[in-house]
Every structure is written in structure tokens, then in C-alpha cells.
C-alpha positions in Angstrom: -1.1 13.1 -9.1 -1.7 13.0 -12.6 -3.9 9.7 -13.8 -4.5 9.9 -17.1 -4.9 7.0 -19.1 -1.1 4.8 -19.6 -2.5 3.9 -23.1 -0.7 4.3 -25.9 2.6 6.0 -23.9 5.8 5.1 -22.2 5.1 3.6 -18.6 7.2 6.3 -16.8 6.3 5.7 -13.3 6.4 2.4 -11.3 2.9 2.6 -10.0 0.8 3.1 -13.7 -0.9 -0.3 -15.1 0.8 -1.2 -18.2 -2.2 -2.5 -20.8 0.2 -3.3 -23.7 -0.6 -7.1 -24.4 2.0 -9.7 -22.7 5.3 -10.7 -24.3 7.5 -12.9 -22.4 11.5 -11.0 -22.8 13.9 -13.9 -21.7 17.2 -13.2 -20.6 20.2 -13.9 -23.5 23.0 -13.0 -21.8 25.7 -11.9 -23.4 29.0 -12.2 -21.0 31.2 -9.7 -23.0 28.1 -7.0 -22.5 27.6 -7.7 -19.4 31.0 -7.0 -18.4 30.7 -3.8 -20.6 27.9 -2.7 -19.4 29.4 -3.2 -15.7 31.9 -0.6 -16.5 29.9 2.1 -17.5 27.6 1.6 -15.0 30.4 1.9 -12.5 31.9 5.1 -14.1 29.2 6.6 -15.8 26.1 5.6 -15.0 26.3 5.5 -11.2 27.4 9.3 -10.5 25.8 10.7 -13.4 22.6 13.4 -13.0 20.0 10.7 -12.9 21.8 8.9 -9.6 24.3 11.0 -8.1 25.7 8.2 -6.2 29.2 9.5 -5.6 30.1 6.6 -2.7 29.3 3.1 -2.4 29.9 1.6 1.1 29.5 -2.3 1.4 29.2 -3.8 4.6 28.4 -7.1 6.1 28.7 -10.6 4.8 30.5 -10.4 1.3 33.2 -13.4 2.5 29.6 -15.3 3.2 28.9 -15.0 -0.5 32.2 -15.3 -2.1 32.2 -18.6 0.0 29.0 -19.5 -1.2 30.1 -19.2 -4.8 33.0 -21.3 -4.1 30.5 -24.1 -3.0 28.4 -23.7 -6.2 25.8 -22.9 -4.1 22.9 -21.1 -5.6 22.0 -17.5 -4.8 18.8 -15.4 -4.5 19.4 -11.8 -3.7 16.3 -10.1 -2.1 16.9 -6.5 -1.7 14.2 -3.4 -0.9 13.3 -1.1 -3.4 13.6 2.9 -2.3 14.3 4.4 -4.7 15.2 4.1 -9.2 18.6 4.1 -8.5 18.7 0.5 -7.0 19.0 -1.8 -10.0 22.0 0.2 -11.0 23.4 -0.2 -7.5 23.3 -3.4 -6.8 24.7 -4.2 -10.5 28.3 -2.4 -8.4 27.7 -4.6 -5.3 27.6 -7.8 -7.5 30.8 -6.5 -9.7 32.5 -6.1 -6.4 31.3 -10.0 -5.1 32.4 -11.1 -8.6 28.4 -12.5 -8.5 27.1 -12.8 -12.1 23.2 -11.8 -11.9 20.4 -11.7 -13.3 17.3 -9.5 -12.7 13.5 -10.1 -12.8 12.0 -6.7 -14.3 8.6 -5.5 -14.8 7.7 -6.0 -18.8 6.6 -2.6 -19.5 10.8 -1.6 -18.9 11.2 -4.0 -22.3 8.7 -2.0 -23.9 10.2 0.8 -24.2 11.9 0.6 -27.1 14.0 -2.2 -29.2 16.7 -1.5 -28.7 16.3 -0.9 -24.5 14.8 -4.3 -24.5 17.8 -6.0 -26.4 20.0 -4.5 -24.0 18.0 -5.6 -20.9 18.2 -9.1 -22.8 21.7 -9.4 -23.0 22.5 -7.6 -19.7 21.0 -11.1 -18.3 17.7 -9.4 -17.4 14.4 -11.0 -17.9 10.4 -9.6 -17.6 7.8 -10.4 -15.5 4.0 -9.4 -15.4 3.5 -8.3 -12.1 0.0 -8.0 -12.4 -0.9 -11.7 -13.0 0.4 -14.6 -11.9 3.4 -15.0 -14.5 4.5 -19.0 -15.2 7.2 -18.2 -17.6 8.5 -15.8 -15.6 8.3 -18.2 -12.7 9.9 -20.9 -14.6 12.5 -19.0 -15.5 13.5 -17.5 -12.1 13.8 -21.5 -11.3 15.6 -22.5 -14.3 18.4 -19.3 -13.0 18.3 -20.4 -9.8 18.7 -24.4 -10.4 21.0 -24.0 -12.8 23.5 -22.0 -11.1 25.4 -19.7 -13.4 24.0 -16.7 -12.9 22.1 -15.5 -8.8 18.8 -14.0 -8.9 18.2 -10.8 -7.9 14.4 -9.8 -6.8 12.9 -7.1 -5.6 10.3 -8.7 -3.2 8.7 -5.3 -2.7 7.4 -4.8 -6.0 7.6 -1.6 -6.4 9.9 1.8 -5.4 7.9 3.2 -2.9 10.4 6.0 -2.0 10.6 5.1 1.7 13.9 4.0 2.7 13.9 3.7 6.2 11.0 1.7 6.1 10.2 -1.9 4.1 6.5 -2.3 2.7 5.1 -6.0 3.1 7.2 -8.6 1.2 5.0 -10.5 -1.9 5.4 -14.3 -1.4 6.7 -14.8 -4.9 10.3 -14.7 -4.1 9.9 -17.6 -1.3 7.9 -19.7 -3.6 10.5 -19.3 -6.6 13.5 -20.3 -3.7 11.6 -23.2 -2.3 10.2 -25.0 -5.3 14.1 -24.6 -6.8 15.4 -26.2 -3.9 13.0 -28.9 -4.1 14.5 -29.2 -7.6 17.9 -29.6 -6.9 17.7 -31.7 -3.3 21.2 -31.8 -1.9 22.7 -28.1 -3.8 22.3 -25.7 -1.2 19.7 -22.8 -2.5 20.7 -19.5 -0.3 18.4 -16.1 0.0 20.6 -13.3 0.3 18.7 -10.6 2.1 20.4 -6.9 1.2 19.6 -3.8 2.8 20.0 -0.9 0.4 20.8 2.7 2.3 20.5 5.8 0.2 21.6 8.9 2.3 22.4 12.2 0.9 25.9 13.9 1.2 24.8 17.5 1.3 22.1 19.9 2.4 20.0 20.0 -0.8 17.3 22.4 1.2 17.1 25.1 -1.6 16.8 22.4 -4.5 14.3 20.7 -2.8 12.3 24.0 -1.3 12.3 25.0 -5.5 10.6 21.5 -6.6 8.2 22.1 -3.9 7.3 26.0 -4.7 7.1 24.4 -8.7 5.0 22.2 -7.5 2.7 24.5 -6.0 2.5 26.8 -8.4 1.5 23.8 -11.2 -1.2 22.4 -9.2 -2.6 25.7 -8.3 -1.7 26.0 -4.3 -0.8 29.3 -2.8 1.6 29.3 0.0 1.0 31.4 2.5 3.4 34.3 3.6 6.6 32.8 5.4 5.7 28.9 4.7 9.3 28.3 3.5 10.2 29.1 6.9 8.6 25.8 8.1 9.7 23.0 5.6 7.6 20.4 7.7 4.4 22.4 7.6 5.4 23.6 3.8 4.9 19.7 2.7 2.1 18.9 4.7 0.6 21.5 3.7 1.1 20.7 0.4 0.3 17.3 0.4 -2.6 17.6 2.0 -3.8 20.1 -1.1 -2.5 17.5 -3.7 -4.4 14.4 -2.3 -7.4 15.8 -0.8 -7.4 17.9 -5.2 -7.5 14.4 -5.8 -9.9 12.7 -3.6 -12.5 15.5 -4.8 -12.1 14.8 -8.4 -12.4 11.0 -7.6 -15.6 11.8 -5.3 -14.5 9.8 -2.3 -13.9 12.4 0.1 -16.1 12.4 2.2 -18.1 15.9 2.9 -18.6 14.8 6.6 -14.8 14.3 7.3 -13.5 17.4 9.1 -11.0 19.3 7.3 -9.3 19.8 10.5 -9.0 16.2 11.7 -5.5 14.5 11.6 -4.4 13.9 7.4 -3.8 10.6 8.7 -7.5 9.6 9.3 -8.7 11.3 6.6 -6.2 9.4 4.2 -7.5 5.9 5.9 -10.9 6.8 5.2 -10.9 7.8 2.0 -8.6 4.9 1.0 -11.2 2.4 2.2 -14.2 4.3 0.6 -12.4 4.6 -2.7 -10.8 0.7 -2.5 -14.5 -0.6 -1.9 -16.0 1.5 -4.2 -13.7 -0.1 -6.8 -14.3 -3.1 -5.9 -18.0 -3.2 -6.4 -17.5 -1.8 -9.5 -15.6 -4.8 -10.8 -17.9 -7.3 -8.6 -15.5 -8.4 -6.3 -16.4 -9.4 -2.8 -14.8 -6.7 0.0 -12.3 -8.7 1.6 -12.8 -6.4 4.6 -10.2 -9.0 6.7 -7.5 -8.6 4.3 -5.1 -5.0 4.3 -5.6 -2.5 1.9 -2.7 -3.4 0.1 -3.7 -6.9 -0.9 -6.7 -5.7 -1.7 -5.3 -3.3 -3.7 -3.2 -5.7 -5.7 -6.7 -8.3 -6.0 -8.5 -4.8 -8.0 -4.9 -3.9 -9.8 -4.6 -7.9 -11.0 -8.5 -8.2 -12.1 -8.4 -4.5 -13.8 -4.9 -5.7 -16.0 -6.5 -9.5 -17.0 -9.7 -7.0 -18.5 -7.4 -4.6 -20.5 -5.1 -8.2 -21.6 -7.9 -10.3 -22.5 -7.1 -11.4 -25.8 -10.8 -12.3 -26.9 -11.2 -8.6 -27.0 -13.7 -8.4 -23.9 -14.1 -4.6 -22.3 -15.2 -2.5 -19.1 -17.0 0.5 -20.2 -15.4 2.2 -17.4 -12.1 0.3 -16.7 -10.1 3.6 -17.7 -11.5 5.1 -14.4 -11.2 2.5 -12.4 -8.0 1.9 -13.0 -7.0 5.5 -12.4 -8.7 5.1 -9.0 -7.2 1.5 -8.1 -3.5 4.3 -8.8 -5.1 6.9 -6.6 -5.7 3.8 -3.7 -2.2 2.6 -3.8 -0.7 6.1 -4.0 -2.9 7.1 -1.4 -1.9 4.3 1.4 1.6 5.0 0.9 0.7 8.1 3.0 -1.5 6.5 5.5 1.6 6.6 8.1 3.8 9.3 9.4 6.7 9.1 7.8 8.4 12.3 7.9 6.7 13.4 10.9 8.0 10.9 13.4 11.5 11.8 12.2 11.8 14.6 9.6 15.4 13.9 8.6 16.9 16.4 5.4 16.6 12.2 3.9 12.8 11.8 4.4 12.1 15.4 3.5 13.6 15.0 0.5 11.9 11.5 -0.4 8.6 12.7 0.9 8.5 16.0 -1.9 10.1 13.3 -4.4 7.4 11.1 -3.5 4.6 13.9 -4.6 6.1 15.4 -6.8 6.1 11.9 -8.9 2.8 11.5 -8.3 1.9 14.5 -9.6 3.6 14.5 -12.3 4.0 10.6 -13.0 7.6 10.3 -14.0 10.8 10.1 -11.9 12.4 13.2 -10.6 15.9 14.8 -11.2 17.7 13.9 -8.2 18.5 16.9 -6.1 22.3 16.0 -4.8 25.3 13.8 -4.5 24.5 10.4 -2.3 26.2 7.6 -1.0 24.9 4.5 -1.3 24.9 2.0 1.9 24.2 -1.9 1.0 24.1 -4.1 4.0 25.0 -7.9 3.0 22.8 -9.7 5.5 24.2 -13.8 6.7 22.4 -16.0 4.0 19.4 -17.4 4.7 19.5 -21.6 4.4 16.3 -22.5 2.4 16.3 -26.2 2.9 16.3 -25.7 6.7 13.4 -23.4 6.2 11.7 -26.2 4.4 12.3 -29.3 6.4 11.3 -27.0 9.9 8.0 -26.3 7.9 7.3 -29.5 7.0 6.1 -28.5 3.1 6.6 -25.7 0.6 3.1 -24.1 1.3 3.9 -24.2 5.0 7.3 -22.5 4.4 6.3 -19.8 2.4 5.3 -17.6 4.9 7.8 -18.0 7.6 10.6 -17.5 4.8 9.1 -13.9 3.6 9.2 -13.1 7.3 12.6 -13.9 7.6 13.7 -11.8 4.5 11.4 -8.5 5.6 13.2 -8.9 8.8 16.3 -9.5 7.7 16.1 -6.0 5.3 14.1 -3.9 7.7 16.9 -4.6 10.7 19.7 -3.9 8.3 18.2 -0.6 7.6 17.6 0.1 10.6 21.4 -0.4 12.0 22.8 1.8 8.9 20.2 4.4 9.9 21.8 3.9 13.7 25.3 4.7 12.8 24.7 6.8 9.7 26.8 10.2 9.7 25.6 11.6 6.5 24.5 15.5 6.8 21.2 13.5 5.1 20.6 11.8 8.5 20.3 15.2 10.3 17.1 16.8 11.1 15.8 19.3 8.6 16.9 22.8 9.7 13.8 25.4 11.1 11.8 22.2 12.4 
């Protein structure tokens, strides 16, 4: 869980505040490239060593879209977000539906280089800030979305979070963007096409993953003890438990009067909470003790990116820490439930070292064997039914980002039912 400062680098993980100043990147689309870059996605990109994704099983509703097409209906995909492989996945689902798309991306992906962002450009892509409220980006998503030519694709999470089997809370932005285009465009049919993406692993990749975890160790200084790898559930936990309690310390929020022998659980809650209001009263926001940590989280991550943006040149003497503990926060609650424990399938084990391994080192991690892919094409959701039921827009807003959480999480949840994977086995030794 390395935080150093994301100045002057490459954002390389999903998490890490980008403080490069704004620059809008519309989509140009260019139809020849995108039909280019289609193919090599499909034959190259796809099972090569970043992705590994050696099937691709589509299931559901894909006569529900074609139809919809055929209707000149307009499309919003909303799909979860597991795992770096998903943009590159669904790019095969919509070659397969004949759906030309475009995606909202975070900025920092144009910044890369040139060149990356010229090809993002044509490819139909466009960039969003996701740590302020973004109108261009907005308009744009509405201007795709009224205009019909190309479906939006959104991933409503935000973030990969590296937990398949379960969805982390919706943001509101994707209703809003549906609604106030079908306020637009009264009497054209806007549709939200919730997709449940599936990521399940084709072999037992025990010895790849047992090596990342003893690299791991031995990098941030933890000793296992004599015959750990004989228990790969206590090996992680065990681990983990060294990696973000290393962290905690160096932070100062861990609390001396915890006991070290309470559930990690607790402790995790705890210091989250300590560390989230300790941020916040650096920055003089008011606690909002009734909200979740994860709003609060994103109030601190949105006030800590307008500080390093601010064109008039205004600074935080201490804004470099902060923001490396606002990182710690978030990084922290995506522990604060069991995960692996409640079912430690070879999937979730494999996620779970992923998961700290990345946030150790803060970059993306080889993957460690072949996959299938699983994308679930959920019934499309009717937006103007949605809006005359609620009455307004404001009113629908909520009710809407229900519906597409709950749409995602079942559809995971029936793959995960009927899954025959070796991935969906338990993890041998357990």
C-alpha cells in the first residue's frame, strides 16, 4: 500500500487522485478504427497476458437489444466494474450485439500519452473527472445518448474494486445522465441496460498465486511462519492484516487501545472512521457522521482534487498527506467485510491477493491464468416509466440506481449459482 505522492507520474492504479489540471478529451470517432480496433481486441487483446480471457459466454437478453436497436431506441449500458479487464470485454459483447459504443473514462487514462489519448478519441471514448462534478462530461453523455448513434456504456461503480461477486453502491450519475436525456427526447424510448460481468478462472492457479503472496511478504518485510502455505486462508489474512495494520501505524490512526487480537473486521472499521474524521477536520469539513464512509470518502476525495486543480494557484500545506490518507480510507473500507471468508472460492482468493498486492504496489497485476468471461444481459430497464411513476427527475433518481444495482448484483449472483468453473471451487487445504 504504497501512497506516495501521484505527482508528476503515470496514474497506474484506479484508486490514486490524479492532480494534473482538467482537459476535457471528447470522443471523435473514427468508424473504420473502431471496427479495427474491434478486431484486435477480439484476437489479440482479449487472450493476451494482460487478460487471459480465453471464453466469452453471453447470456440473457441480447434479442431485447438487437430489437431495441431496430426501434432506434436509445441505449445506456451500466455494467460493474471487477476487475481492468472489463472495458476490453464488453467492447466483444457489443461487437457480438452489432451495438456501436461509446465509453465514459476517467481523464487521467487520456493522460497518458498522445498518442493513447488519440486512440481513446477515435475509439469513440470520451473523459470524465470523477472527482468533481463534470458538465462537459455530462453534456456529452446526453448529447450520445439523445442523439442515438452510438449507446453509452458507464460504469456506475466508479472504480474496479476487485470484488466480483459483490457490487459496491451505484453513484447517481448514470440515472441523472438517462433521465434528463429522456426528458430531452419525450416520445424516443431511452433504455438502461443493466450487465452483469462474471470473471471466473479456468484453472487452479494456487502456485502462481501462493508465489505473488510469498513476493509480497518478503517486499514488505513479513515473515511467514513455518507451514503457512499449508493454510492459504490464514496465509492472506495473515498477511493482510500485516500490510494494513504497516499502514495504519505509519498513518497514526491505529489505535494503541484496539486489541490486536480482536476480529480484523473491527479493527478495520475503527480505524477507517478515525482516519476519515481525522481528514476531514483537517480540510474543515463538517463529519457527516449520518452519511456511509464511502460518501464521505468521496466528499474529502472531491474537496482534496478542487485544492490541487484550483487554477488561481491556491495550496494546502499538507494536502500531499491528506490525500494519501483519503487513499488509505477508501482502500481500507474495501476490507471492512468478509469477503473471502464467507466463501473462500480459488476466485476470491485470487482477487483478494490481487487486491493487496495492488495496493501495495499501486499498479495492476499480471494476471495469474486463463479465464472465461460471463456477461449477463439483464431485460432493459424503461426510463420514462421510471420517470412518470416518480413524478420528477429528482424523485426518480434514486429508485432508478436501485433498480440497476439490483439488476447487476442478481445477475451475478445467478452466474455464481450455476457457475462450473474449477474458479468457483473452494480453495484446496481450507
Amino acid at each position: 500500500m504504497r501512497l506516495q505522492p501521484a505527482r508528476n507520474r503515470p496514474q497506474s492504479h484506479m484508486l490514486e487522485f490524479s492532480d494534473a489540471s482538467y482537459r476535457f478529451f471528447p470522443a471523435e470517432p473514427s468508424p473504420f478504427l473502431i471496427r479495427l480496433g474491434r478486431s484486435l481486441n477480439r484476437h489479440i487483446i482479449l487472450p493476451g497476458k494482460n487478460h487471459r480471457i480465453t471464453e466469452l459466454r453471453l447470456e440473457g437478453e441480447s434479442e431485447a437489444i438487437r430489437d431495441a436497436r431496430a426501434r432506434d431506441e436509445r441505449l445506456v449500458f451500466v455494467i460493474n466494474h471487477p476487475s481492468h479487464s472489463d472495458p476490453q470485454v464488453v467492447t466483444e459483447i457489443q461487437r457480438r450485439l452489432g451495438v456501436p459504443a461509446s465509453f465514459m473514462a476517467a481523464y487521467d487514462v487520456f493522460l497518458r500519452s498522445r498518442l493513447n489519448a488519440w486512440c481513446m478519441q477515435k475509439l469513440g471514448n470520451f473523459s470524465i473527472d470523477r472527482e468533481a462534478a463534470d458538465r462537459k462530461a455530462m453534456t456529452a453523455a446526453i448529447a450520445i445518448v439523445t442523439s442515438g448513434e452510438y449507446a453509452l456504456n458507464i460504469f456506475p461503480e466508479g472504480n474496479v474494486y476487485l470484488t466480483n461477486d459483490r457490487v459496491t453502491p451505484f453513484l447517481d450519475g448514470t440515472a441523472f445522465i438517462a433521465l434528463k436525456a429522456q426528458q430531452a427526447i419525450e416520445g424516443t424510448p431511452v433504455k438502461i441496460v443493466p450487465v452483469s460481468l462474471k470473471f471466473t478462472h479456468l484453472t487452479t492457479p494456487r502456485e502462481t498465486v501462493t508465489q505473488r503472496l510469498v513476493d509480497l511478504g518478503r517486499d514488505s518485510g513479513y515473515a511467514y511462519a513455518p507451514g503457512a502455505s499449508d493454510n492459504p486462508l490464514a496465509a492472506v489474512m495473515s498477511l493482510g492484516r500485516h500490510l494494513v495494520r504497516g499502514q495504519l501505524q505509519r498513518h497514526g490512526v491505529l489505535d494503541a487501545s484496539l486489541d490486536p487480537e480482536a476480529p480484523l473486521h473491527d479493527q478495520l472499521k475503527h480505524c477507517a472512521t478515525g482516519l476519515v474524521t481525522k481528514v476531514e477536520t483537517a480540510l474543515s469539513l463538517s463529519p457527516a457522521t449520518e452519511s456511509g464512509l464511502v460518501e464521505r470518502i468521496r466528499k474529502i476525495r472531491s474537496t482534496i482534487h478542487q485544492i490541487r486543480t484550483d487554477p488561481s494557484g491556491a495550496s494546502h500545506p499538507e494536502i500531499d498527506g491528506l490525500a494519501g490518507q483519503a487513499i488509505l480510507a477508501f482502500r481500507v473500507h474495501g476490507y471492512l467485510t468478509p469477503y473471502l471468508t464467507e466463501h473462500p472460492s480459488i476466485d476470491r482468493y485470487d482477487e483478494t491477493v490481487e487486491r493487496l498486492a495492488e495496493d501495495f504496489y499501486s499498479h495492476a497485476m499480471p494476471r495469474t491464468g486463463p479465464r472465461r468471461a460471463i456477461a449477463h444481459i439483464h431485460t432493459p430497464l424503461d426510463v420514462t416509466s421510471i420517470l412518470s411513476e416518480a413524478g420528477s427527475l429528482r424523485n426518480a433518481v434514486a429508485p432508478l440506481t436501485r433498480a440497476m444495482e439490483g439488476a447487476v448484483q442478481s445477475g451475478i449472483d445467478a452466474i455464481n449459482a450455476s457457475n462450473d468453473a474449477p474458479g468457483a471451487a473452494l480453495v484446496p487445504g481450507i
